[in-house]
N, C-alpha and C positions, 0 to 999 in steps of 0.2 A: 278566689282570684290570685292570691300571692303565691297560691301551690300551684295554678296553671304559669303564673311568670317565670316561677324559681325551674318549673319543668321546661319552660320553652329558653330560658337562659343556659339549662343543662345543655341540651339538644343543641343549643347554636354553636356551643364552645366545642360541642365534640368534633366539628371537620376542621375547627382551627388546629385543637390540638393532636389531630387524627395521624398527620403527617409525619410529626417531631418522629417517630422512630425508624422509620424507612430514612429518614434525612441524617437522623444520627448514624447508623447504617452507612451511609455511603460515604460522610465524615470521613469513618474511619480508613477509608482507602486510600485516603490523603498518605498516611504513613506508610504504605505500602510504597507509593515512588518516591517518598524520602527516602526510603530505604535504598533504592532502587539507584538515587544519586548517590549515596555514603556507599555504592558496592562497588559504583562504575570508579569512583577517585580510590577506593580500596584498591581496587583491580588495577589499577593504574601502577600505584604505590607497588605494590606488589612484583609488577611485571618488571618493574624498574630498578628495585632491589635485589630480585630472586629470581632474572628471568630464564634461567631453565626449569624451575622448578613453576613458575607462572606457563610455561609454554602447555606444561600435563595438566592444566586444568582448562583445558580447550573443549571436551569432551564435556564439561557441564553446560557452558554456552551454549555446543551445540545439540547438547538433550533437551535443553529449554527450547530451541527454534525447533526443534522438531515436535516437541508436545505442542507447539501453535499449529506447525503444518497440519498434523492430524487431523485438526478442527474444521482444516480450510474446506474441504470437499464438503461435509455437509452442511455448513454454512451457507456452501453456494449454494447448492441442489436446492434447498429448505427455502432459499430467499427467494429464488430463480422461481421456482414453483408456484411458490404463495406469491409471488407480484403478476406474472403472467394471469397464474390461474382463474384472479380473481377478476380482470381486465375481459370485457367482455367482446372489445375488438380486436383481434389482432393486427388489424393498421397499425395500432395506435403501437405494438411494441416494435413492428417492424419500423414504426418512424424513429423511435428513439434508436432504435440499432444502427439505424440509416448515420442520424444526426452525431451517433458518439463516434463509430470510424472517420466520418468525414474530420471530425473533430481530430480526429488522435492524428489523422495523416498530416492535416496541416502543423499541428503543435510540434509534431516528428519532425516537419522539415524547420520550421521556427529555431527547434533547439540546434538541429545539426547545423543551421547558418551562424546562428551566436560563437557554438562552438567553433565555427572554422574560421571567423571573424577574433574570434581574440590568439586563438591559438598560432594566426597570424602577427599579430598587434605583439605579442610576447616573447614571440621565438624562442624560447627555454632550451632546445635540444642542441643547439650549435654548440662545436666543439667535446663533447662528451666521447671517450673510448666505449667501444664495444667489442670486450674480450672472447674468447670462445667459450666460458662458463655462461656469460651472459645468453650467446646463442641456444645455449642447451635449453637454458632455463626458458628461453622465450617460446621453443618449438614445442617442450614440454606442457605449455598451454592451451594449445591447441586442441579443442575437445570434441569428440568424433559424435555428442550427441547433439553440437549444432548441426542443423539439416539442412538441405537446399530446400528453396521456397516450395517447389512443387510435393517432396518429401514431406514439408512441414504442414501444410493443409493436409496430407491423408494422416497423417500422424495427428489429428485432429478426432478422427473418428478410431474409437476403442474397440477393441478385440471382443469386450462384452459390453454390456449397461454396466454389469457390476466392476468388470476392471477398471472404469473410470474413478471408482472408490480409492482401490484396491489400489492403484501403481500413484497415485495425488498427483495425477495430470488435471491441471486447475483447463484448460479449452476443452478436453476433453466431458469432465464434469459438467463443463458449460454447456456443451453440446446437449448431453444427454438431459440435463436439465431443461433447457427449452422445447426438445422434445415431450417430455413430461410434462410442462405449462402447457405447450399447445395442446394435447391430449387432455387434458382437463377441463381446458376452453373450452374443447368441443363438448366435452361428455354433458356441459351444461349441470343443473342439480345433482345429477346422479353421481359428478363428480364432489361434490359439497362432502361427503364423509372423510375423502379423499384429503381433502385440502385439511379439514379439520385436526384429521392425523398426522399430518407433516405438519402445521401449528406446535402440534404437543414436544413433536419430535425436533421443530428449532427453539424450543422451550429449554429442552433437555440440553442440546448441545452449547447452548447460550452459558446454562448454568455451568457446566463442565468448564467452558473455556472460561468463567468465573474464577473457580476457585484452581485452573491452572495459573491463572495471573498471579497468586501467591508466592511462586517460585520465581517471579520474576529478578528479585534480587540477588537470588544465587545466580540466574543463568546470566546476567549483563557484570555477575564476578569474575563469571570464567572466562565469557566472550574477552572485558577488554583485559583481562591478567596477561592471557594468552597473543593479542593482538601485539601489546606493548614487549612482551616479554620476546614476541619473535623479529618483530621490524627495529624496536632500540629507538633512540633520536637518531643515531649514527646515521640510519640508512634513508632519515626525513632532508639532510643538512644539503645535498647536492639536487636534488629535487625538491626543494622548496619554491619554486619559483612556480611549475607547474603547477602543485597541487595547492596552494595559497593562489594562484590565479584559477584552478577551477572550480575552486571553492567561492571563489569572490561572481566569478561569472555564474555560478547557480543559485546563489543570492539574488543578483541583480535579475535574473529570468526571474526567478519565483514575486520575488516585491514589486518589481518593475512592468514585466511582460502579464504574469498571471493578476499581479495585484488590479494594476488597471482593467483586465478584462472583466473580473470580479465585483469591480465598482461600477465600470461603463453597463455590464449586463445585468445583474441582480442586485447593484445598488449595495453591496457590502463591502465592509473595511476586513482586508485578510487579515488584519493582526487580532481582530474581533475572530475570525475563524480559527486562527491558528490556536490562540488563548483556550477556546471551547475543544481543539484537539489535540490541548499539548501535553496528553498523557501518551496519546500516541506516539507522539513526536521522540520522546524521554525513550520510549520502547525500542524504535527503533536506531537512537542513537547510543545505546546501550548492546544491541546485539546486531546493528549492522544489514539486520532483513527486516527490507518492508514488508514481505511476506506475515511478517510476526501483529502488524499493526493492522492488515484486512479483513477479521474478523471485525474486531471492533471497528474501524473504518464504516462496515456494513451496518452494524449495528447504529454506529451515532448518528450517518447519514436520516437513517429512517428516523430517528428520535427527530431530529432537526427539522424535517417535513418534507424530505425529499420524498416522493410516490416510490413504493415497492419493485416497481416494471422498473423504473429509473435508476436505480440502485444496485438492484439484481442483475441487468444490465451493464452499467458504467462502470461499475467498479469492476468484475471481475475481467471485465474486457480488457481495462485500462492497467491493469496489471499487467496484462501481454501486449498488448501494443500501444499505449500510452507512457513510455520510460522516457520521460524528458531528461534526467541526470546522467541515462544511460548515454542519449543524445551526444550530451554535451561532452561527455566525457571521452564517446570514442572519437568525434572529430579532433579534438584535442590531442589527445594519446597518438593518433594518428601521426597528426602534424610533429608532435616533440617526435617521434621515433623517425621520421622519413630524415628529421632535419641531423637527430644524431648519428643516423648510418653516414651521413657527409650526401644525402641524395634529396634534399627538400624541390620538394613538389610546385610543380605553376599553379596556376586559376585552374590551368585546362584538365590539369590532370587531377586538382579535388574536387572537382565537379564531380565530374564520375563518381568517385569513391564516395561522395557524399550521398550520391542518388544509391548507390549500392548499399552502402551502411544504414541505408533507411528499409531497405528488403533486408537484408540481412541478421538485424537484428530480430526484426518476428520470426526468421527461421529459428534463433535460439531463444523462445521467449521462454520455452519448457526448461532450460539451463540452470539450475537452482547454481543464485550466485553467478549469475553469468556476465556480468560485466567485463572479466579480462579474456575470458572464454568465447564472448562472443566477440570481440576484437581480433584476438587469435582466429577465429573461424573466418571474419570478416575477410580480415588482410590475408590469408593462407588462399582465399578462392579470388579476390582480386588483386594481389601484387604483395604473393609470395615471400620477396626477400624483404618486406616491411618487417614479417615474422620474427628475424633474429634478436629485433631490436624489443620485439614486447618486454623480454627479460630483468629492461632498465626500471621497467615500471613494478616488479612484481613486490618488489621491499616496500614500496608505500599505497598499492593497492587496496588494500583492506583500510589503509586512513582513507582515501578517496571514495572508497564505498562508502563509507557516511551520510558523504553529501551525495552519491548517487541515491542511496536509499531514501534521504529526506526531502528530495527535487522528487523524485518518482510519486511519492506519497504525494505532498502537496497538488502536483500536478494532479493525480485522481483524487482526490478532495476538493479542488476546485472545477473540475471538471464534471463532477456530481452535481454542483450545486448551478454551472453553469448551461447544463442540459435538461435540466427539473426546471430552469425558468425558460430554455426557448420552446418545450413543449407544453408548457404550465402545468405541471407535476409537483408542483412546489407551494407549499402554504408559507406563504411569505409573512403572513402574520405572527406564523409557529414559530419561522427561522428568528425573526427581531425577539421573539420571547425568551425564546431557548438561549439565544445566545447572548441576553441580558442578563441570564443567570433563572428567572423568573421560573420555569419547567426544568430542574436540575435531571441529569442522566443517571440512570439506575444502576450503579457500581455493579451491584450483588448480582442482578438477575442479569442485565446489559437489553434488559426488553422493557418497554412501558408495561404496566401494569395497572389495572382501574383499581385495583384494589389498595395500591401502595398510596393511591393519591397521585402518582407522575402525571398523569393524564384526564386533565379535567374533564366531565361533562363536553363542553363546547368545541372540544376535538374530537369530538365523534367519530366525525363524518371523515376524516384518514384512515382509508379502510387495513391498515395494516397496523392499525393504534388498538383492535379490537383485547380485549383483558379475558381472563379467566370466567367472568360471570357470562360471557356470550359463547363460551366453550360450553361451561357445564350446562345453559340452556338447551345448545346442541346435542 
């Protein structure tokens, strides 16, 4: 009897102590966005000291946003597939599709009223000169790859399947992605090998965009050396007024407007959400693109208990048409430029432009960085001579990106989490656990795993939680 105790003592201790090393494991990645902070105030330092010499190192920031971009297409394709695929109605993804535009349209027009609401309340642009260098530089923005709406839906469909890869049009990819879920819906069983090999294959790119996260502390060195090293304080001191007021008003949208929907609908504290995403958060205020933060975005959703359709859906949608900081930012930028040409605008005539700048901006959603770009496009096709004035804004652009990039995020962060509860796609038991700390996120792999321990027993039943043992069964 004391050899069968001491052997059933063995055996119990082993799933306590089973975890410690996946856990220690993901420990260490802690240091990875210390780093990450010690590179962004380096970079600072830097730019501020030596800023011509900080400007040449602009090219590592953007080699790090570019090894995330690469990621982004199969990410989607791989999520998009496996959530569709495995969904055996397609109602049920056409509702969530329904549920997340209606969503993004309204939130679109929410930000552009805040935004044309304070940008009133502040008036910033009175009295300012606008030189003829100014002009250059404003017309100079103007970028010929934002499209008219009707351009921008066929520019939606790819030249091939494969060129949707090949040129990282993320609506594009989307496209051909749903095409392939439906396709697999139908094929029923026959489609099951299918599904299984795309599994392996977002296994694969999980792990890749892993261990690119490594480099994370060189590329948020160069991004902010180079930011600092080319705007200075100098060119923040006359524009302070705008961009501390729309930094203040995408604040009060995200706490205010999203916090409460967040509470009233799914009964969560976004500062509990934000906490559980604030490596994301570090990422993108480090290199400026939320682009950089929607891989893992995708990934922590589904960790949290968002359903796969929902996710695969909301998110990559909500990158093109769900830009709440883009929102705010161009009614604003608007109003400061009408008011410094000496031409500030009535009610009557931001109406319009408001209703416009809501189409407008989905024609440039493809615009990598399109924030002053799609203003420029904006104002160029509704009232032209706004154009000359973009120029004012282009010295503290890139600080204003920030907060467009982390309004944007949050907005599809909680917009995930608010579409998984109106269509009940969402294990709300998982999200209180998860975001208790109790199911920690798997740094290494960025996937649950049964094997690591992430994903206990009793989450079974979230069919995108499936591990490696139901693979190799396969």
């Amino acid at each position: 009897m004391p050899t069968t105790s001491s052997r059933r003592a063995a055996v119990a201790s082993t799933p306590q102590t089973a975890p410690a090393a996946p856990a220690a494991k993901r420990d260490r990645t802690h240091y990875l966005y210390i780093a990450v902070i010690g590179a962004v105030i380096l970079g600072i330092a830097v730019g501020l000291i030596a800023p011509d010499f900080a400007v040449e190192l602009k090219p590592i920031g953007t080699g790090f946003v570019n090894l995330i971009k690469m990621m982004i297409s199969p990410i989607i394709f791989c999520t998009i597939v496996l959530g569709i695929g495995s969904v055996r109605k397609a109602a049920k993804v056409g509702a969530v599709g329904g549920i997340a535009l209606g969503y993004f349209l309204v939130m679109s027009l929410v930000a552009l009223t805040i935004g044309l609401v304070v940008g009133n309340i502040l008036d910033p642009g009175t009295g300012l000169q606008v030189t003829d260098a100014v002009k250059e530089a404003g017309q100079g923005q103007v970028s010929a790859e934002a499209l008219p709406p009707v351009e921008f839906v066929l520019s939606i469909i790819p030249t091939t399947m494969i060129s949707a890869f090949t040129e990282g049009q993320v609506l594009q990819t989307l496209l051909v992605a749903l095409l392939a879920g439906f396709a697999l819906q139908a094929m029923g069983s026959a489609g099951q090998p299918i599904l299984r090999g795309v599994e392996h294959i977002q296994r694969l790119v999980f792990r890749i965009l892993a261990m690119v996260m490594w480099a994370a502390p060189l590329g948020a060195f160069g991004a902010i050396a180079a930011v600092t090293g080319s705007a200075g304080l100098d060119a923040l001191k006359s524009l302070a007024v705008l961009m501390l007021g729309f930094y203040a008003t995408c604040f009060l949208f995200v706490f205010i407007v999203l916090g409460t929907l967040l509470r009233v609908v799914a009964g969560l504290n976004i500062l509990t959400l934000f906490k559980y995403l604030g490596r994301e958060f570090l990422l993108i205020l480090s290199t400026s693109s939320s682009e950089s933060a929607l891989p893992r975005l995708i990934a922590k959703m589904e960790h949290v208990g968002v359903s796969k359709p929902v996710v695969g859906i909301t998110i990559p949608t909500g990158y093109s048409f769900n830009l709440d900081g883009t929102m705010i930012y161009m009614t604003m930028a608007s109003l400061y430029i009408a008011d410094a040409l000496g031409t500030p605008m009535s009610l009557g005539e931001q109406i319009p432009l408001l209703l416009f700048l809501l189409v407008a901006s989905k024609g440039a959603a493809g615009v990598s960085g399109a924030g002053l770009a799609t203003l420029a496009g904006g104002l160029q096709s509704h009232k032209p001579a706004l154009v000359d004035g973009i120029g004012l804004i282009v010295g503290i652009d890139r600080f204003m990106s920030e907060a467009r990039a982390l309004t944007n995020f949050a907005g599809n962060a909680v917009a995930t989490v608010l579409i998984g509860t109106w269509t009940n796609e969402i294990d709300k038991d998982r999200v209180n656990r998860v975001l208790a700390g109790e199911l920690p996120f798997d740094e290494k792999t960025l996937l649950d795993d049964d094997e690591d321990g992430a994903v206990p027993a009793d989450d079974a039943e979230i069919p995108e939680q499936g591990g490696e043992k139901e693979l190799a069964k396969a």
